[in-house]
Biopython code that builds the backbone (N, CA, C, O; Angstrom):
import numpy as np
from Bio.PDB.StructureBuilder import StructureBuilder

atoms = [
    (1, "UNK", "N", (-6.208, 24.247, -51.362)),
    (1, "UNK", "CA", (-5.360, 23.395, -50.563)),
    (1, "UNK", "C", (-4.081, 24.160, -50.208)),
    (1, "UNK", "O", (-3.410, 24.496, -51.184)),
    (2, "UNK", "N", (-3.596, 24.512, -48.959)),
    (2, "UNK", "CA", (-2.643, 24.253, -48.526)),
    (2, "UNK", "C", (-1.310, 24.090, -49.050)),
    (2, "UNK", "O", (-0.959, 22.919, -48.905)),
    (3, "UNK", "N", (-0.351, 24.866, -49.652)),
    (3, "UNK", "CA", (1.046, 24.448, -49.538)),
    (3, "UNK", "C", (2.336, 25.340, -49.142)),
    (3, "UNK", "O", (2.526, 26.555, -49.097)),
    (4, "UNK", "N", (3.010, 24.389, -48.918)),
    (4, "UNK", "CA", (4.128, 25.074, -48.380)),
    (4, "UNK", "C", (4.958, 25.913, -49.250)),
    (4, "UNK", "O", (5.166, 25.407, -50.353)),
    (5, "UNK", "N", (5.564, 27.233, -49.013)),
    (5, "UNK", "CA", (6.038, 28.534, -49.707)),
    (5, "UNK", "C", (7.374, 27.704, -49.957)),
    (5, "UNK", "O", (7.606, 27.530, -51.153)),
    (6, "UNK", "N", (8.383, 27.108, -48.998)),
    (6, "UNK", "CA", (9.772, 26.560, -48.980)),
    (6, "UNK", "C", (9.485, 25.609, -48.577)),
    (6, "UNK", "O", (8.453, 25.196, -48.049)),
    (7, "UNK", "N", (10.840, 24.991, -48.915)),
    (7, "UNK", "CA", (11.055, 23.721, -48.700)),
    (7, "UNK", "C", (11.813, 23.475, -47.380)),
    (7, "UNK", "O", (12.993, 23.824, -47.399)),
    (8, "UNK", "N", (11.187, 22.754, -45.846)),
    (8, "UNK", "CA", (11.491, 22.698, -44.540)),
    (8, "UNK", "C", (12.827, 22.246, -44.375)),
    (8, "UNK", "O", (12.959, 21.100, -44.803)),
    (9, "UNK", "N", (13.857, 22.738, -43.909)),
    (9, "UNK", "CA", (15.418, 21.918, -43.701)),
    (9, "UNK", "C", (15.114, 20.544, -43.131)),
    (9, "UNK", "O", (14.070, 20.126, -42.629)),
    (10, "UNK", "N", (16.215, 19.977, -43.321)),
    (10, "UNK", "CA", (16.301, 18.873, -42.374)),
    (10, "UNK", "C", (16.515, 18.787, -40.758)),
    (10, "UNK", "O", (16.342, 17.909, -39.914)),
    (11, "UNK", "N", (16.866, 19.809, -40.751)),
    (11, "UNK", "CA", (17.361, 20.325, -39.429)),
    (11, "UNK", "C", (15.753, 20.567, -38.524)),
    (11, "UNK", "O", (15.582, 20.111, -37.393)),
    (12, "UNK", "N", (14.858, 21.236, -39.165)),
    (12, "UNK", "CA", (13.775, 21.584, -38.687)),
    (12, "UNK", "C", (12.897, 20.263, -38.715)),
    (12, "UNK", "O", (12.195, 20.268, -37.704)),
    (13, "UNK", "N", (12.669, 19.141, -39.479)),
    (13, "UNK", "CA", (12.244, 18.527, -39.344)),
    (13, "UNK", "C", (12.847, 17.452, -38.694)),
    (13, "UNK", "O", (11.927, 16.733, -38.305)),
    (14, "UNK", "N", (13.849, 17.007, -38.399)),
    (14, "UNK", "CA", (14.036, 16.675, -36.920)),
    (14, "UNK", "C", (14.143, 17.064, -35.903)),
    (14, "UNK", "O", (14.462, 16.433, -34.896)),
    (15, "UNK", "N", (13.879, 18.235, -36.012)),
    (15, "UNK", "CA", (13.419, 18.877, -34.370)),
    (15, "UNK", "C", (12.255, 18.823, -33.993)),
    (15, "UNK", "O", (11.873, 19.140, -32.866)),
    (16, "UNK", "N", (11.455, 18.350, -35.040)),
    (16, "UNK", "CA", (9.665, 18.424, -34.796)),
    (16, "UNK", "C", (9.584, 16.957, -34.347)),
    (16, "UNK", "O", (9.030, 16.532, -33.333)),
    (17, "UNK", "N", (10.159, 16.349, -35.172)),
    (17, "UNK", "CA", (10.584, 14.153, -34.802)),
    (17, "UNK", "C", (11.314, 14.345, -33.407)),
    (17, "UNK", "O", (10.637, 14.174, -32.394)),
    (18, "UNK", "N", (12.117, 14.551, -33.336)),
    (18, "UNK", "CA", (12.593, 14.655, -31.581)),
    (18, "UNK", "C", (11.206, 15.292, -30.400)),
    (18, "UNK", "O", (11.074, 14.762, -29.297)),
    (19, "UNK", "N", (10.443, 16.252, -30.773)),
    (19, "UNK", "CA", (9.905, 16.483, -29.922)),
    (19, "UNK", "C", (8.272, 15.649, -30.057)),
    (19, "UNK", "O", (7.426, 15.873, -29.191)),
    (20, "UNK", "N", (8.041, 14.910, -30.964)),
    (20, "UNK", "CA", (7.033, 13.956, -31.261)),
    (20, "UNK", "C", (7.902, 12.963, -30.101)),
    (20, "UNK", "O", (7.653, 12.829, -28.903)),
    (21, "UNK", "N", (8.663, 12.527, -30.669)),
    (21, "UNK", "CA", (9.149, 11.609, -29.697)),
    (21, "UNK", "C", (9.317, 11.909, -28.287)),
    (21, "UNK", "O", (9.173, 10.936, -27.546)),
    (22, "UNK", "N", (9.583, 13.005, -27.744)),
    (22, "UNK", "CA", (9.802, 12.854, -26.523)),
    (22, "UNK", "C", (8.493, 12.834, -25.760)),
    (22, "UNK", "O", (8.188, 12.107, -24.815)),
    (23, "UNK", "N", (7.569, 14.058, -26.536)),
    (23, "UNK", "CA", (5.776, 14.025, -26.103)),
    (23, "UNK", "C", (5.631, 12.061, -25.783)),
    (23, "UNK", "O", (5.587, 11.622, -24.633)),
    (24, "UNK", "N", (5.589, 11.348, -26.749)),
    (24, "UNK", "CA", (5.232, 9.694, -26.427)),
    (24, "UNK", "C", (6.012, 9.116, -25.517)),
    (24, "UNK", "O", (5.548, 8.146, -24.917)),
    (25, "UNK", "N", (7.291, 9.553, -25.227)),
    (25, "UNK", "CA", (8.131, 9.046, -23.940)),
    (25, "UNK", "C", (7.788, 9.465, -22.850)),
    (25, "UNK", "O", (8.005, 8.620, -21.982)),
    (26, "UNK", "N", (7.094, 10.912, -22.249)),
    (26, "UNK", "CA", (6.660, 11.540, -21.166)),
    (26, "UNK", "C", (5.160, 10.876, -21.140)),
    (26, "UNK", "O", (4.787, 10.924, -19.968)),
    (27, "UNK", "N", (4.118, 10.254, -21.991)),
    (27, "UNK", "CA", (2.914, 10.210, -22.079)),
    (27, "UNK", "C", (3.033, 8.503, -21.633)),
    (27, "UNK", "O", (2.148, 7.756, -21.218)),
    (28, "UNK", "N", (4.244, 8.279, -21.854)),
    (28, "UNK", "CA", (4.390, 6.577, -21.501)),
    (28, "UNK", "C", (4.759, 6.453, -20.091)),
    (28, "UNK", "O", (4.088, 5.666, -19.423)),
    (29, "UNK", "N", (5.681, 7.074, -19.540)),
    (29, "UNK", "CA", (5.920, 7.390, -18.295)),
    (29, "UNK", "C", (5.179, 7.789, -17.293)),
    (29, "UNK", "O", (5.392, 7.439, -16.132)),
    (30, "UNK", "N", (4.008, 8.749, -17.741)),
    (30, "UNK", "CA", (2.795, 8.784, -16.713)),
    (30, "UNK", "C", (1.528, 7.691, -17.033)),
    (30, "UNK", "O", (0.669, 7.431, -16.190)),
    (31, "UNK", "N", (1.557, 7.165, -18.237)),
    (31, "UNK", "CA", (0.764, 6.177, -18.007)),
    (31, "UNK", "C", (1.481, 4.904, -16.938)),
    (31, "UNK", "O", (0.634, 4.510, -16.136)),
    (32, "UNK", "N", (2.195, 4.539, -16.854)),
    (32, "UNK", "CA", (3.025, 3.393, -16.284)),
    (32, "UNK", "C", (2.859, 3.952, -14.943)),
    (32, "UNK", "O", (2.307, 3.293, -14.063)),
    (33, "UNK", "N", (3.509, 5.667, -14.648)),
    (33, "UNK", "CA", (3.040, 5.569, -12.912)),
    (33, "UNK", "C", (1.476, 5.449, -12.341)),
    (33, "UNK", "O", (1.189, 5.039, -11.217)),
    (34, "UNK", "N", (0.586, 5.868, -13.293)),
    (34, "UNK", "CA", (-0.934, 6.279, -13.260)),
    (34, "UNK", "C", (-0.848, 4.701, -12.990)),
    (34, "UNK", "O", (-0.947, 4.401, -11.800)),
    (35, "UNK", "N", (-0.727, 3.937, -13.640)),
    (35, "UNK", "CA", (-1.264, 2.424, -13.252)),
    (35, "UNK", "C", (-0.541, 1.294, -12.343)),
    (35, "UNK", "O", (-1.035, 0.220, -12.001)),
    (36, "UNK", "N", (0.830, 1.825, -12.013)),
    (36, "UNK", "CA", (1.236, 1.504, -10.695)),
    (36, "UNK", "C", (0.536, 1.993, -9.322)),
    (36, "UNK", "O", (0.369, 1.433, -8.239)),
    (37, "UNK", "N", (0.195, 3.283, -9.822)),
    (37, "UNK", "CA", (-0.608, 4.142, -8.498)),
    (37, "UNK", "C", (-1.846, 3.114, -8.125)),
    (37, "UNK", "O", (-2.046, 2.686, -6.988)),
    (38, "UNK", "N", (-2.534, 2.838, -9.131)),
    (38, "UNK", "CA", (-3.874, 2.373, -9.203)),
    (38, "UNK", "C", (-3.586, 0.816, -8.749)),
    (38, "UNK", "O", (-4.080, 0.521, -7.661)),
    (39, "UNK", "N", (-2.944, -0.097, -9.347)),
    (39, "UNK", "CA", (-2.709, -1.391, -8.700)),
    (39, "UNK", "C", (-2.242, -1.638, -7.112)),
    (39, "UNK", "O", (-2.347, -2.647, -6.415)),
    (40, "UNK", "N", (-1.581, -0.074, -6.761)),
    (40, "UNK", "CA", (-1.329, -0.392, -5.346)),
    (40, "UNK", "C", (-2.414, 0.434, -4.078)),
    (40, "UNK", "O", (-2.261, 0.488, -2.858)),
    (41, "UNK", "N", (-3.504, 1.003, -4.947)),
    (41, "UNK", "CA", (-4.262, 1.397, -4.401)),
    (41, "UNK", "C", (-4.410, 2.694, -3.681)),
    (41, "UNK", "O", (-5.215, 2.961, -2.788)),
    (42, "UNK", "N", (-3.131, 3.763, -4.437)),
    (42, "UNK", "CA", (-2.932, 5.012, -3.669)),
    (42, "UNK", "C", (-3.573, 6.353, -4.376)),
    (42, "UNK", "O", (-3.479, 7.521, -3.999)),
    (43, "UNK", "N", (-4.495, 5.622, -5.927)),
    (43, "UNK", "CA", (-4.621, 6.463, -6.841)),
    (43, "UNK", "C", (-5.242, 7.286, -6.281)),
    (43, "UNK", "O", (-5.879, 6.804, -5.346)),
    (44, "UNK", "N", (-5.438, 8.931, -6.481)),
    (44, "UNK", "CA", (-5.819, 10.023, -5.851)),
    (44, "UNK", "C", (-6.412, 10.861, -7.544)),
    (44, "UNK", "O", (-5.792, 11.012, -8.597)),
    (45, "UNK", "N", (-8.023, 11.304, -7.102)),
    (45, "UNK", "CA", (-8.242, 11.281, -7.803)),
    (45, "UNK", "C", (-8.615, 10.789, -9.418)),
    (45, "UNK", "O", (-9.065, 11.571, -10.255)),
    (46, "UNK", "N", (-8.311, 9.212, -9.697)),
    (46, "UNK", "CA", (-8.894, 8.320, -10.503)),
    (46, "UNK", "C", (-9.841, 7.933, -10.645)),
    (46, "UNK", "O", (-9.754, 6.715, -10.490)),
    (47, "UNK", "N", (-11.148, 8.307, -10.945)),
    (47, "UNK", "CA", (-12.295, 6.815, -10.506)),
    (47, "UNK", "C", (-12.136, 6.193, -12.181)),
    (47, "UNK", "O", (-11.914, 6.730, -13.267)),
    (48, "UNK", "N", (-12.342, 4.999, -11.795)),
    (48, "UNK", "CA", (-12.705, 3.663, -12.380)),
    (48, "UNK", "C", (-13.903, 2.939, -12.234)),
    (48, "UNK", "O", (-14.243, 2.386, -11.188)),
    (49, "UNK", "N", (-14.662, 2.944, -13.482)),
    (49, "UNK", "CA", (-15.905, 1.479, -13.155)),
    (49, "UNK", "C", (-15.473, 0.549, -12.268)),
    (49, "UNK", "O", (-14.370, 0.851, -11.813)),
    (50, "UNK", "N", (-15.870, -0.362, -11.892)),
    (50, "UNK", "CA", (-15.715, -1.681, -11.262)),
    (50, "UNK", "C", (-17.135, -2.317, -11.974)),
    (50, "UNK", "O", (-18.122, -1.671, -12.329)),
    (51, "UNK", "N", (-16.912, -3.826, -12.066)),
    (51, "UNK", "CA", (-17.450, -4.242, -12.971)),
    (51, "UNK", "C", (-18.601, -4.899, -11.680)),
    (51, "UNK", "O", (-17.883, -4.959, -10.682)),
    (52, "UNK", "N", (-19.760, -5.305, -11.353)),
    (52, "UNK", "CA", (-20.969, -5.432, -10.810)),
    (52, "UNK", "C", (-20.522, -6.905, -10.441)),
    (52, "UNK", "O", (-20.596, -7.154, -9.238)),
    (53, "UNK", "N", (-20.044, -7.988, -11.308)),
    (53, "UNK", "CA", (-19.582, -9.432, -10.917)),
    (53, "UNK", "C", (-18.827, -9.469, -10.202)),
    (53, "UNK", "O", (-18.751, -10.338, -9.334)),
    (54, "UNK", "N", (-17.901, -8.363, -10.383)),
    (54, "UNK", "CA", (-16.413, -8.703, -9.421)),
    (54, "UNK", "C", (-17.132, -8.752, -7.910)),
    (54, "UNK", "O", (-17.037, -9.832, -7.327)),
    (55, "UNK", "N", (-17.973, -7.472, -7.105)),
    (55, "UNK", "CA", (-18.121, -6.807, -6.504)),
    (55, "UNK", "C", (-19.102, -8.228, -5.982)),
    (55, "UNK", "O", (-19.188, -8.530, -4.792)),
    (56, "UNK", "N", (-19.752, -8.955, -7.018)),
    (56, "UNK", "CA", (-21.392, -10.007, -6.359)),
    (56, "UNK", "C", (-19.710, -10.924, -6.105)),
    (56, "UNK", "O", (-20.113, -11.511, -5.102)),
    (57, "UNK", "N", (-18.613, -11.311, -6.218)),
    (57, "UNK", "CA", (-17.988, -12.627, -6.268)),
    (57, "UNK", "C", (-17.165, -12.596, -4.882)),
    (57, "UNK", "O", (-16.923, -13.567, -4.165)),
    (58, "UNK", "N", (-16.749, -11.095, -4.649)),
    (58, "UNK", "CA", (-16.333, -10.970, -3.342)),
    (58, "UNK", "C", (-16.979, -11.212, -2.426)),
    (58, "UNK", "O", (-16.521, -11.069, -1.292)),
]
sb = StructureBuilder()
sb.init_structure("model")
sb.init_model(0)
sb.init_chain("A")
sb.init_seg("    ")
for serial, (resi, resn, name, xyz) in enumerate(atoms, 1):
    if name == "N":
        sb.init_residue(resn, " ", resi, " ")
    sb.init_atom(name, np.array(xyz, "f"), 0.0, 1.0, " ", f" {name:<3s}", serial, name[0])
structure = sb.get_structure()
């Protein structure tokens, strides 16, 4: 198993937490435009199922 030689500063391990965090803030931000794109119908490059009922109800 695996262990660490030293013990990581604090300093270093919030620099790894800041950049965890910012990765989920940029990954939230393109999900939100990805599905604005798609609700207004400009998505480029997306395909999506469509479900067979929707398509018999129209």
């Amino acid at each position: 198993m695996a262990v660490p030689k030293k013990k990581t500063s604090k300093g270093k391990r919030n620099q790894r937490h800041a950049v965890w965090k910012a990765k989920a803030g940029q990954a939230a931000q393109k999900a939100l435009s990805l599905g604005k794109s798609i609700l207004s119908g400009r998505a480029q490059g997306f395909v999506y199922p469509l479900d067979e009922n929707e398509d018999e109800e129209n």
